[in-house]
N, CA and C atoms as an extended XYZ file, in Angstrom:
540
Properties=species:S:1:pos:R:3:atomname:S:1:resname:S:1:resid:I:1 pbc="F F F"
N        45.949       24.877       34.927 N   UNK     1
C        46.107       23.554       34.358 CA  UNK     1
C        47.024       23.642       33.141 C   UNK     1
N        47.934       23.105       33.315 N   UNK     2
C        48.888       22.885       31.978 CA  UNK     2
C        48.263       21.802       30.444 C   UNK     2
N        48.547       22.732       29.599 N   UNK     3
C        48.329       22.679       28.175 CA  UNK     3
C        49.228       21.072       27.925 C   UNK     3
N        48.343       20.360       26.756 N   UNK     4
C        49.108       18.713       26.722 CA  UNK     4
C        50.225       19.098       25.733 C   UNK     4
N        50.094       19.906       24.699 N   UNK     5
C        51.319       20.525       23.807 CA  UNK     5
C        51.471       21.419       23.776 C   UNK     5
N        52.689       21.789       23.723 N   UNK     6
C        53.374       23.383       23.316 CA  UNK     6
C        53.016       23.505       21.346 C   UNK     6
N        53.432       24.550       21.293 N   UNK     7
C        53.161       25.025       19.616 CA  UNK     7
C        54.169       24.729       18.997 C   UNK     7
N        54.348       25.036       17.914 N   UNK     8
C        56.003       24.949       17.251 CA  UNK     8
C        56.734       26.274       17.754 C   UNK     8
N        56.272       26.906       17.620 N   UNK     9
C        56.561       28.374       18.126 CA  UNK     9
C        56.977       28.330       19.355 C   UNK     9
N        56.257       27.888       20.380 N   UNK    10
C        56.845       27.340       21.686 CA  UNK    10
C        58.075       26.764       22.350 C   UNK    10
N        57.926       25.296       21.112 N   UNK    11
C        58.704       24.473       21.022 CA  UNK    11
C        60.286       25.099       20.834 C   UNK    11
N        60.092       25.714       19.788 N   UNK    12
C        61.815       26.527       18.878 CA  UNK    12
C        61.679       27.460       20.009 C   UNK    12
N        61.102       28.386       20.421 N   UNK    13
C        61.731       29.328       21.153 CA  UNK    13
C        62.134       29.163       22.707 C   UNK    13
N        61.737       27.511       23.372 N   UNK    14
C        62.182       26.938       24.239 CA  UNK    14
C        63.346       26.255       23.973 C   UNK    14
N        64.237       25.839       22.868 N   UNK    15
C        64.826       24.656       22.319 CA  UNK    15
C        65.820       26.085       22.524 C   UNK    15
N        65.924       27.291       21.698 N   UNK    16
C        66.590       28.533       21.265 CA  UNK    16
C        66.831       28.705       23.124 C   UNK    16
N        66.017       28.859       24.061 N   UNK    17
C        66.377       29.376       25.527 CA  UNK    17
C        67.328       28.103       25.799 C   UNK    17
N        67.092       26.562       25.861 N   UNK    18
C        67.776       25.775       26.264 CA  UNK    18
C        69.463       25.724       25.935 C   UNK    18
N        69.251       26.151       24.438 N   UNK    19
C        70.442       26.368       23.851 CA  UNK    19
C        71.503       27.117       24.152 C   UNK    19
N        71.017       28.412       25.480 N   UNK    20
C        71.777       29.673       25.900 CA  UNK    20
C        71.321       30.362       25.391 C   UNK    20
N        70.661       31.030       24.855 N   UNK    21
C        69.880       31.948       24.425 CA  UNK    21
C        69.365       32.849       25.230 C   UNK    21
N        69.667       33.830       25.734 N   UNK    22
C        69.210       34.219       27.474 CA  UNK    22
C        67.975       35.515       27.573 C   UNK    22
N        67.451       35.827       26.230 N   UNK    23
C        66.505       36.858       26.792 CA  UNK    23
C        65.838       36.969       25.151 C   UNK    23
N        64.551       37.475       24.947 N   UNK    24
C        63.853       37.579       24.227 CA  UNK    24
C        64.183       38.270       22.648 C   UNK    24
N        64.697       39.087       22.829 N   UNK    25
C        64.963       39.923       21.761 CA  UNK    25
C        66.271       39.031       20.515 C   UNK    25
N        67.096       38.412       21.351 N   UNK    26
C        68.292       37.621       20.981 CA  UNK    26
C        67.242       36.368       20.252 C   UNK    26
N        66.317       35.933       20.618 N   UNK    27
C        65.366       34.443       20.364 CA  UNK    27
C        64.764       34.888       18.583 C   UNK    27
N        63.952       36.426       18.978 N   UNK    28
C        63.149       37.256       17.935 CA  UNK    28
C        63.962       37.319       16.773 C   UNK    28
N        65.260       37.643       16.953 N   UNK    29
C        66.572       37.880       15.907 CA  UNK    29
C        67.121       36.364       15.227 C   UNK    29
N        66.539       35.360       15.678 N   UNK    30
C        66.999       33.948       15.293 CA  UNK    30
C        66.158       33.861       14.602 C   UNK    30
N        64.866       34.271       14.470 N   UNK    31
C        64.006       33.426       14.148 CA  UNK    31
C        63.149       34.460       13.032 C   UNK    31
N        64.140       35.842       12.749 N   UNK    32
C        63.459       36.758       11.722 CA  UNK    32
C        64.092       35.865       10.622 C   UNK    32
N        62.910       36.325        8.855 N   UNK    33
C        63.395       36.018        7.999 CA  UNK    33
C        64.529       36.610        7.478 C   UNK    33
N        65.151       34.623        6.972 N   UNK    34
C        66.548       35.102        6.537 CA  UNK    34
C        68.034       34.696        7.975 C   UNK    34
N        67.280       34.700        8.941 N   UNK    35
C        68.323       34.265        9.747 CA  UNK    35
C        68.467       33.140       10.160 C   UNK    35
N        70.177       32.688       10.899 N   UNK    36
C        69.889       31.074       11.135 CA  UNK    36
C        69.062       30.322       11.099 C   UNK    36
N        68.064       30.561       12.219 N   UNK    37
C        66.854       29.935       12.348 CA  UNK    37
C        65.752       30.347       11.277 C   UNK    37
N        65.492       31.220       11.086 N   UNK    38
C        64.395       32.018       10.146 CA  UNK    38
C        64.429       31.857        9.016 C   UNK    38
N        65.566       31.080        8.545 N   UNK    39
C        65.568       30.945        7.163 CA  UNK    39
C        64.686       29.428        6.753 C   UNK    39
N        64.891       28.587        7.692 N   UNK    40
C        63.938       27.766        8.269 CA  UNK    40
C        62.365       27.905        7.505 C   UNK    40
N        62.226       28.534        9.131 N   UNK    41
C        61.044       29.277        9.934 CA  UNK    41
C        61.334       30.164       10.830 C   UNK    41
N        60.520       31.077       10.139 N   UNK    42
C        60.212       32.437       10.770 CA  UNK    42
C        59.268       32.630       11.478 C   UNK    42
N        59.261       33.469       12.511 N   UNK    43
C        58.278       33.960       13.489 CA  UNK    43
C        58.811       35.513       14.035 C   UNK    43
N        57.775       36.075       13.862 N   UNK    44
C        57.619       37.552       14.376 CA  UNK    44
C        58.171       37.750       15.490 C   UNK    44
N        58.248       38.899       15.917 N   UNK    45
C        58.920       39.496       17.105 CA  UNK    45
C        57.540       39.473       18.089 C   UNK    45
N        56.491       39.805       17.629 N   UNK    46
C        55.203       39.805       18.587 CA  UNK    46
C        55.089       38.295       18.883 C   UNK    46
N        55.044       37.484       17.972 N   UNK    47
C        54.816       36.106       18.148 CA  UNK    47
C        55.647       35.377       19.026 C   UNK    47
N        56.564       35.770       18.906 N   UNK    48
C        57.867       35.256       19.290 CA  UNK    48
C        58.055       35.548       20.996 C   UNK    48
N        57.238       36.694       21.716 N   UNK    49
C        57.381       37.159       22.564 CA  UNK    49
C        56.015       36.772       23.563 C   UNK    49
N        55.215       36.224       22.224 N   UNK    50
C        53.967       35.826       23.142 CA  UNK    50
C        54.268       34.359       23.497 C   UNK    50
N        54.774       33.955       22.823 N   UNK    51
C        55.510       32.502       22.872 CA  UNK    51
C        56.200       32.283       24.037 C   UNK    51
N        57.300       33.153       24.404 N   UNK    52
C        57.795       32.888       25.846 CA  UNK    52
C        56.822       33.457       26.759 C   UNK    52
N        56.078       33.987       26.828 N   UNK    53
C        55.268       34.682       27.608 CA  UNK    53
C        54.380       32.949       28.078 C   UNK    53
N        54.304       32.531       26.662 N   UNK    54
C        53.338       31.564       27.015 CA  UNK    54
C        54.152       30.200       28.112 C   UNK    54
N        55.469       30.523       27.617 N   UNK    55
C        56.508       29.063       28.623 CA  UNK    55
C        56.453       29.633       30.025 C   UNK    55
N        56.447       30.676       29.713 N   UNK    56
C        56.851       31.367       31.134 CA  UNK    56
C        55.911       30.880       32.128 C   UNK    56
N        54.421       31.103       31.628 N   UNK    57
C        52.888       30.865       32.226 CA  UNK    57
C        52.804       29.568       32.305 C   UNK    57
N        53.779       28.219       31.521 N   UNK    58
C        53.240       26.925       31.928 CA  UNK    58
C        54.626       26.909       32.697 C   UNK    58
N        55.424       27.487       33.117 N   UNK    59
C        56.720       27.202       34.081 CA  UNK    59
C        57.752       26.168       33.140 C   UNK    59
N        57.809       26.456       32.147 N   UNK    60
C        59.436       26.018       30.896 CA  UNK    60
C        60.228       26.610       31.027 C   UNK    60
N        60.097       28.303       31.280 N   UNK    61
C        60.542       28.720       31.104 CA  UNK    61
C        60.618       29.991       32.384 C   UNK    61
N        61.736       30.609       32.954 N   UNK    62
C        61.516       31.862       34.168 CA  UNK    62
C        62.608       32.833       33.657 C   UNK    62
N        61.925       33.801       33.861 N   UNK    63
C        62.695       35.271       34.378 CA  UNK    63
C        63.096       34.864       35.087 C   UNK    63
N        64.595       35.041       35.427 N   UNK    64
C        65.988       35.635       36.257 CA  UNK    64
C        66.265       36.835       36.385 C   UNK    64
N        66.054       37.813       35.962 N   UNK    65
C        66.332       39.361       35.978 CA  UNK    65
C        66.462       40.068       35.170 C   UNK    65
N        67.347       41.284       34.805 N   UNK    66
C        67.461       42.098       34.100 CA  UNK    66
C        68.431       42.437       33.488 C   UNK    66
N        68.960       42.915       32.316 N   UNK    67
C        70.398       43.271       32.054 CA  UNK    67
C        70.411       44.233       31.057 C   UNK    67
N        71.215       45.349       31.228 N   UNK    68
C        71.467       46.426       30.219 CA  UNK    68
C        71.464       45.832       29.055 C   UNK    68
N        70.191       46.751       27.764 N   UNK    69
C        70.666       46.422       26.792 CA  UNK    69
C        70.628       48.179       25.395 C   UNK    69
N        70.800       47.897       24.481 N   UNK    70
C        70.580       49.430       23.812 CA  UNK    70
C        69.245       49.888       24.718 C   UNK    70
N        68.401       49.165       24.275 N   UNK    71
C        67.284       50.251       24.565 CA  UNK    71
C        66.924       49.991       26.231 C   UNK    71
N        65.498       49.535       26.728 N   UNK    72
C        64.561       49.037       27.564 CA  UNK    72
C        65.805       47.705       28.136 C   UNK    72
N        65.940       47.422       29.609 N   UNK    73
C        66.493       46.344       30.060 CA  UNK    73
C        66.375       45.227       29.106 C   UNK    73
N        66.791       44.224       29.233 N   UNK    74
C        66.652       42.994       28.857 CA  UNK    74
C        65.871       42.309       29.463 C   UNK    74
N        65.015       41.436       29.573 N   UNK    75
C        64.357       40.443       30.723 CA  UNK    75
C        65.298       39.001       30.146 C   UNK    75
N        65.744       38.847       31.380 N   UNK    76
C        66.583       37.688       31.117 CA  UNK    76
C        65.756       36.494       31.379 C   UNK    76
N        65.932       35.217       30.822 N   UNK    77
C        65.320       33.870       30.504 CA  UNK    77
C        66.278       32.883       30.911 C   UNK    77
N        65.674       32.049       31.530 N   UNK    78
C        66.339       30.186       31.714 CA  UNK    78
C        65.456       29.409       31.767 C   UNK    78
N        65.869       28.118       30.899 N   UNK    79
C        64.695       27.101       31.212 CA  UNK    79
C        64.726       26.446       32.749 C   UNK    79
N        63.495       25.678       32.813 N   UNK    80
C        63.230       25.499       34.071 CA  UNK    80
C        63.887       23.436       33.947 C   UNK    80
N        63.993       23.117       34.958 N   UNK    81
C        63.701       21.330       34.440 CA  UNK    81
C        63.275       20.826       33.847 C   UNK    81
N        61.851       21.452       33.997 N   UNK    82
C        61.028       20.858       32.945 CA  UNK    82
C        60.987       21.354       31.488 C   UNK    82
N        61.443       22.926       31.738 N   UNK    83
C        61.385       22.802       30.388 CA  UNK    83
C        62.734       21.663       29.396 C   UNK    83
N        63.748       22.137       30.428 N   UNK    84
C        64.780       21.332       29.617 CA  UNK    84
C        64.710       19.735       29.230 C   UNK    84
N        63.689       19.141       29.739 N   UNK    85
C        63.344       17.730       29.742 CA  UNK    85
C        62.190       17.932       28.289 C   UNK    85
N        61.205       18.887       28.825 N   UNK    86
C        60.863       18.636       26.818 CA  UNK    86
C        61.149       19.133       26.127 C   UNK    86
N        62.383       20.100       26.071 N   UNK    87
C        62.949       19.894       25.034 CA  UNK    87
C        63.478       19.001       24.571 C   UNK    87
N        64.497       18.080       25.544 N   UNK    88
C        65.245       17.000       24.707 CA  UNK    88
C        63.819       16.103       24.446 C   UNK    88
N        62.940       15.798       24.511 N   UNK    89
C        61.646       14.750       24.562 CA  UNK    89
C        61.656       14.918       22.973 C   UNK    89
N        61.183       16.548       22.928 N   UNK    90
C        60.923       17.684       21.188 CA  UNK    90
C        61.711       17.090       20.487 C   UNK    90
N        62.940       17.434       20.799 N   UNK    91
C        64.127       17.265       19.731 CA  UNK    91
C        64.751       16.073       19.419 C   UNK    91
N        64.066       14.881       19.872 N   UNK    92
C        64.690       13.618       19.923 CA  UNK    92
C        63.208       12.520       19.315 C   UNK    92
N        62.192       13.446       19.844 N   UNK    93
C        60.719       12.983       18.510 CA  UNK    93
C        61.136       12.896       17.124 C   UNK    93
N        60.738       12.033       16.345 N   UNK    94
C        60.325       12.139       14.744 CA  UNK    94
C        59.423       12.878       14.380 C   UNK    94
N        59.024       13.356       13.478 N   UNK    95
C        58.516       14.287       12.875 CA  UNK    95
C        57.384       13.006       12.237 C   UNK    95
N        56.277       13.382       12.126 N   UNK    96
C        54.901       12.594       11.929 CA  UNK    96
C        54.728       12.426       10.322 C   UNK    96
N        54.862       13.513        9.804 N   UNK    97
C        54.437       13.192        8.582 CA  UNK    97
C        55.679       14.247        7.301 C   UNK    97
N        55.555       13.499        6.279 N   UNK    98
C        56.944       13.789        5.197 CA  UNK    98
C        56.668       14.855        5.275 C   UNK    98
N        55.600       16.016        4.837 N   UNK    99
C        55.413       17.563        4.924 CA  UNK    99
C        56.152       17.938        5.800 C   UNK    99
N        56.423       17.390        7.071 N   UNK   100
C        57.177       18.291        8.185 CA  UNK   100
C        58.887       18.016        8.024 C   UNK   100
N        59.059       17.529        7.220 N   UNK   101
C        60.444       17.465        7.163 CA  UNK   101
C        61.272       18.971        6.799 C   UNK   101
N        60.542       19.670        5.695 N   UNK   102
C        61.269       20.734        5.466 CA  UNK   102
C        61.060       22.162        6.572 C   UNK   102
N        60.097       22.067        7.560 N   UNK   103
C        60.485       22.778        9.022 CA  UNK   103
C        60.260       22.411        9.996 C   UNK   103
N        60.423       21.447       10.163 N   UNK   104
C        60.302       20.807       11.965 CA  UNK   104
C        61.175       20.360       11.706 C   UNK   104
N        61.195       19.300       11.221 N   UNK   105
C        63.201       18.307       11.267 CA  UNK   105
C        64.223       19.216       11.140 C   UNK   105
N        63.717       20.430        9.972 N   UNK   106
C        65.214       21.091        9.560 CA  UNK   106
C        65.620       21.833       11.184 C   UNK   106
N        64.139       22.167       11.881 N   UNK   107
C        64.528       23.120       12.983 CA  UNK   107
C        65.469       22.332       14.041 C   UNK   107
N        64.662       21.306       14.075 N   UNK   108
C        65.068       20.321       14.996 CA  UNK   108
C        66.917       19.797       14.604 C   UNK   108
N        66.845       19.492       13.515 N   UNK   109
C        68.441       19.798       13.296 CA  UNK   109
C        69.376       20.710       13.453 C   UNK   109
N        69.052       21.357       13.162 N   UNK   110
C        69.967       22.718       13.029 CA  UNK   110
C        70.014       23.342       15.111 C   UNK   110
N        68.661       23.252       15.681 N   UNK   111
C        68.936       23.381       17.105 CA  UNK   111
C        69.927       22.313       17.850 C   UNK   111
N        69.817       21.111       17.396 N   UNK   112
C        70.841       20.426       17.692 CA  UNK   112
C        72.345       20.475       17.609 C   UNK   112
N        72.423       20.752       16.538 N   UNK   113
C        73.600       21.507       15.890 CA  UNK   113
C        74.179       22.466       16.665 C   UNK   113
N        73.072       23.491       16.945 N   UNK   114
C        73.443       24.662       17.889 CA  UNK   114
C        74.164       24.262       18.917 C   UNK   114
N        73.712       22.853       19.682 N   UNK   115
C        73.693       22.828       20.833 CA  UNK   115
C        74.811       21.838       20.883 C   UNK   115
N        75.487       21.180       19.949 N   UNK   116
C        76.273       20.365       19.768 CA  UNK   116
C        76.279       18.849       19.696 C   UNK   116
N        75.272       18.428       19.734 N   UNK   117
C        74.183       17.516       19.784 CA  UNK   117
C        74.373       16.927       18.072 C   UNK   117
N        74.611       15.014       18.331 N   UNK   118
C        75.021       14.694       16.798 CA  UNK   118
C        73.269       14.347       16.006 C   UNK   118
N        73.421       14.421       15.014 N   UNK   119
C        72.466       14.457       14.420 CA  UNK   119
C        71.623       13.412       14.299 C   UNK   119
N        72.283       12.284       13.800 N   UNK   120
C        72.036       11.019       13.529 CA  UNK   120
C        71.016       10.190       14.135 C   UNK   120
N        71.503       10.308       15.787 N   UNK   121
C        70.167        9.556       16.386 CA  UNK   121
C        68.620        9.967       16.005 C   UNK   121
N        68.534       11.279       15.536 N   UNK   122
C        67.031       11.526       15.480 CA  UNK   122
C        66.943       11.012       13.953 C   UNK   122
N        67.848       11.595       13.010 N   UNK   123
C        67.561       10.758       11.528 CA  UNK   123
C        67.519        9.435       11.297 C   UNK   123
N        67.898        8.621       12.471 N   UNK   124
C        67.684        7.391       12.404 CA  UNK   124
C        67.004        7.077       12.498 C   UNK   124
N        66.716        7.388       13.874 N   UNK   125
C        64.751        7.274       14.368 CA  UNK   125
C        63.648        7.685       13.214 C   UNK   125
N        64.011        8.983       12.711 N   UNK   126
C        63.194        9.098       11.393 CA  UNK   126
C        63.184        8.292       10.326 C   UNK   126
N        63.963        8.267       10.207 N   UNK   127
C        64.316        7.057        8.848 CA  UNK   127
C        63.156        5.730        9.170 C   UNK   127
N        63.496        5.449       10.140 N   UNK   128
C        62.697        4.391       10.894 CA  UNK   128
C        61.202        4.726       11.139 C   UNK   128
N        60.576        5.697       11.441 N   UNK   129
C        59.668        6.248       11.495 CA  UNK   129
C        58.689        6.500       10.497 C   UNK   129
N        59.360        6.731        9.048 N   UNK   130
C        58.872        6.888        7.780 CA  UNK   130
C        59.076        5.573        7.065 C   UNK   130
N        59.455        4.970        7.110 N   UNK   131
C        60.121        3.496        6.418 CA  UNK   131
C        58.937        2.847        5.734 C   UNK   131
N        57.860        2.326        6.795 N   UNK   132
C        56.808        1.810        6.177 CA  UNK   132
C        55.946        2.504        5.295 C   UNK   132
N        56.126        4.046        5.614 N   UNK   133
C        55.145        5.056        4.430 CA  UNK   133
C        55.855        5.131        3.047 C   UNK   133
N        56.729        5.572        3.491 N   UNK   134
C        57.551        5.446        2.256 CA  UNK   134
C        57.541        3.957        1.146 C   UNK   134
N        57.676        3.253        1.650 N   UNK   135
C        57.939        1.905        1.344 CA  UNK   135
C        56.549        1.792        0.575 C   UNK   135
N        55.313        1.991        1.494 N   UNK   136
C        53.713        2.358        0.585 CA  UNK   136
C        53.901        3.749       -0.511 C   UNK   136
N        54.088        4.158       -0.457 N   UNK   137
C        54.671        5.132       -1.375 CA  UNK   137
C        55.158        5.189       -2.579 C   UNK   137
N        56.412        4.297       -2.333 N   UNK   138
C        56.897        3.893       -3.438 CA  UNK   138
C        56.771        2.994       -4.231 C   UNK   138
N        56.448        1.878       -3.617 N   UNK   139
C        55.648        0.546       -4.016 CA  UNK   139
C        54.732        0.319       -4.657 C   UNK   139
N        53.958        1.336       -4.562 N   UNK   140
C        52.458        1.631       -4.926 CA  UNK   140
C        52.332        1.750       -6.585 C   UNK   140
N        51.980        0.817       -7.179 N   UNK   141
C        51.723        0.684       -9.014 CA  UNK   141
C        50.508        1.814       -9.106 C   UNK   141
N        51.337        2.499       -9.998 N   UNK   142
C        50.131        3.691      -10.562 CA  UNK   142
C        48.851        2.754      -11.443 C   UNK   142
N        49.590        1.458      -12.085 N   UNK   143
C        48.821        0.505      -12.948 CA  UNK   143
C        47.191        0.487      -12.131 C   UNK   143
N        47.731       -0.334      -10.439 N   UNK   144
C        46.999       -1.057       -9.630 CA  UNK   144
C        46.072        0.413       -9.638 C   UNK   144
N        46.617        1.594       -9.172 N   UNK   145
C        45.317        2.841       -8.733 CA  UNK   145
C        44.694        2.503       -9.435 C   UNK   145
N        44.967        2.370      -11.469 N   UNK   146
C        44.489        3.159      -12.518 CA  UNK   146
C        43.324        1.893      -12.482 C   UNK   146
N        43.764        0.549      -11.658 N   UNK   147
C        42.526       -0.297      -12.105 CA  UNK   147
C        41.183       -0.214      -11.266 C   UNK   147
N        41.997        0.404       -9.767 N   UNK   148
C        41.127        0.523       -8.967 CA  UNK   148
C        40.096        1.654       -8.897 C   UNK   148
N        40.824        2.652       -9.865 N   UNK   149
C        39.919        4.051       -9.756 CA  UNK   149
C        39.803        4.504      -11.477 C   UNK   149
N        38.476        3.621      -12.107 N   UNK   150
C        38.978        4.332      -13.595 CA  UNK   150
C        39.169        6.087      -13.642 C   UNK   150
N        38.961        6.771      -12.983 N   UNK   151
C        39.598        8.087      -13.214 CA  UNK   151
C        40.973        8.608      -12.966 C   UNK   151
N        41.543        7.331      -12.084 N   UNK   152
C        43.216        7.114      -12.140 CA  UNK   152
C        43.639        7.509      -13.443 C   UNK   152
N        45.072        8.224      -12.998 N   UNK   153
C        45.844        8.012      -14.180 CA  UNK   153
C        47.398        7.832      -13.796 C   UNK   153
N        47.452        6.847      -14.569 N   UNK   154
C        48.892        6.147      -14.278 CA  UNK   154
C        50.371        7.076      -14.121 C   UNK   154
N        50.045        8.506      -14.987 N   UNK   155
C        51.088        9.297      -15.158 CA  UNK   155
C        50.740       10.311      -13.977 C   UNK   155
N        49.762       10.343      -13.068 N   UNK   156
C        49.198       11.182      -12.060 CA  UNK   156
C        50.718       12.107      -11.290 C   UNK   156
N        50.402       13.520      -11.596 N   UNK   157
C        51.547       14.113      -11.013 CA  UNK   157
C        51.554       13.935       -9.794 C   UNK   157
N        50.652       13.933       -9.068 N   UNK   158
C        50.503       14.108       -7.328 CA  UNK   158
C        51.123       12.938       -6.863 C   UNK   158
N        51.232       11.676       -7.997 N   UNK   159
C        51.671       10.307       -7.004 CA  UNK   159
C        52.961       10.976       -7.343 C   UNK   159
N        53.127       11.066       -8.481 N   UNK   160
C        54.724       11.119       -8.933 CA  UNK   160
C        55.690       11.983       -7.876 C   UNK   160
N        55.025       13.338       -7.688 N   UNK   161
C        55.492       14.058       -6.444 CA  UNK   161
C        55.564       13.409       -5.047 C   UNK   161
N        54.724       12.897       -4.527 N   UNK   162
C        54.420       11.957       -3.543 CA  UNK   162
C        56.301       11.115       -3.925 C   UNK   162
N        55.949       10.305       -4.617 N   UNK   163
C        57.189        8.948       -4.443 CA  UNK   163
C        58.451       10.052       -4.589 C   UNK   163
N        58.321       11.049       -5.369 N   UNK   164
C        60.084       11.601       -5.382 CA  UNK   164
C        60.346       12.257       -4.069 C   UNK   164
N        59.056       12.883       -3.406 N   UNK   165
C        59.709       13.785       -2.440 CA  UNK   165
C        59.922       12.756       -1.599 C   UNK   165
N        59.631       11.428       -1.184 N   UNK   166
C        59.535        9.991        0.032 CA  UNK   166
C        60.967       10.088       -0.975 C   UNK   166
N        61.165        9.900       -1.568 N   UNK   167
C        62.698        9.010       -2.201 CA  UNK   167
C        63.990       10.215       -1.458 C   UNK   167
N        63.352       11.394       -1.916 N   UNK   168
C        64.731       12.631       -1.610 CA  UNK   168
C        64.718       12.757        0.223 C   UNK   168
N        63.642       12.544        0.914 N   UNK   169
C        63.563       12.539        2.351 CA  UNK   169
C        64.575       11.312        2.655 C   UNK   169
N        64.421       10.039        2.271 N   UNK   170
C        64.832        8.913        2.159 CA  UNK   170
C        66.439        9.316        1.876 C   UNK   170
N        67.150       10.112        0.865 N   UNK   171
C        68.406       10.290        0.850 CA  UNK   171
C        68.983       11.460        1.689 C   UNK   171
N        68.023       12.358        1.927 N   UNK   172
C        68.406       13.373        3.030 CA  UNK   172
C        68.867       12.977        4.338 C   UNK   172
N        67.866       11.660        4.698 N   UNK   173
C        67.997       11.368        6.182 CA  UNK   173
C        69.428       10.449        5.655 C   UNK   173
N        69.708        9.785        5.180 N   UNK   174
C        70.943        8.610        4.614 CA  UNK   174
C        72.235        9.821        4.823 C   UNK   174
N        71.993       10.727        4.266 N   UNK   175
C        73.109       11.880        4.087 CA  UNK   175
C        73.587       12.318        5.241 C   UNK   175
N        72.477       12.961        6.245 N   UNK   176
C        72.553       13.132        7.650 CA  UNK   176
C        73.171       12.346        8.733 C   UNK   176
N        72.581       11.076        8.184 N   UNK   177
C        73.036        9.592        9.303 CA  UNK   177
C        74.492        9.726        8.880 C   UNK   177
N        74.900       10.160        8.166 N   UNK   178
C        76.485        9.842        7.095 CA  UNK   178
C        77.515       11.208        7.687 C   UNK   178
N        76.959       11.801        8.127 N   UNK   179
C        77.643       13.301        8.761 CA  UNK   179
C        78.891       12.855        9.564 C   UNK   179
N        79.753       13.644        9.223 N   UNK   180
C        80.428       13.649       10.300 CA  UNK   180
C        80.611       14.065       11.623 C   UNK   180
């Protein structure tokens, strides 16, 4: 019986096969810290390998064969239909909540990127997606908390963080939509 979601881990290292990416070790090397992808988000070489192991087992993803590499063959990788259908599903989702902007969107961008894929439509959709939170967010009188909660405090860092990081998401996605 097939699983209702893949992981993030799943997700990127199916998005990384869709992309041309053709065998495991090449996926592991994207996604160490510090690299294209990894600078991101990172994921282990074990992780990373249980991950396709895991596409492989819901059929996203198949072995094609083998190919010389330094060490042990290569096991070569292609997505299947299906996988290539959720990926674009993945990569064309909004991201749920502002926390995920700095590694799911960034991944989700930057795989796009890879793949040549313009950016915009998904930052739009996001933009759109966050609009009304944000909008509560920012809107929101520290006054009104401070009356509603006497242990409010009007100078409260957590809101203050709250409205700047909604404001800088808010110019990130504007910046993105603006790409050439």
């Amino acid at each position: 019986m097939a699983r209702a979601e893949t992981s993030l881990a799943e997700s990127v290292c199916l998005a990384v096969v869709v992309g041309g990416v053709d065998y495991g070790g090449a996926v592991a090397d994207l996604l160490a810290p510090g690299a294209e992808l990894g600078r991101i988000w990172s994921l282990s070489r074990p992780l990373t390998y249980r991950a396709i192991d895991a596409l492989v087992t819901e059929g996203l993803l198949t072995r094609t064969g083998t190919a010389p590499g330094r060490g042990p063959d290569r096991r070569l990788l292609a997505p299947t239909r299906r996988g290539r259908a959720a990926t674009r599903r993945w990569l064309a989702a909004p991201v749920e909540h502002l926390r995920d902007v700095r590694t799911v969107l960034l991944l989700k961008f930057r795989l796009l990127e890879r793949m040549g894929s313009p950016l915009a439509p998904l930052a739009r959709a996001q933009r759109d997606r966050f609009a009304p939170m944000v909008t509560s967010i920012i809107e929101t009188d520290p006054a009104d908390e401070a009356a509603d909660d006497a242990s409010a405090d009007p100078a409260d860092v957590v809101t203050l963080w709250r409205r700047e990081h909604a404001r800088a998401v808010v110019r990130f996605l504007e910046h993105v939509i603006d790409l050439p």
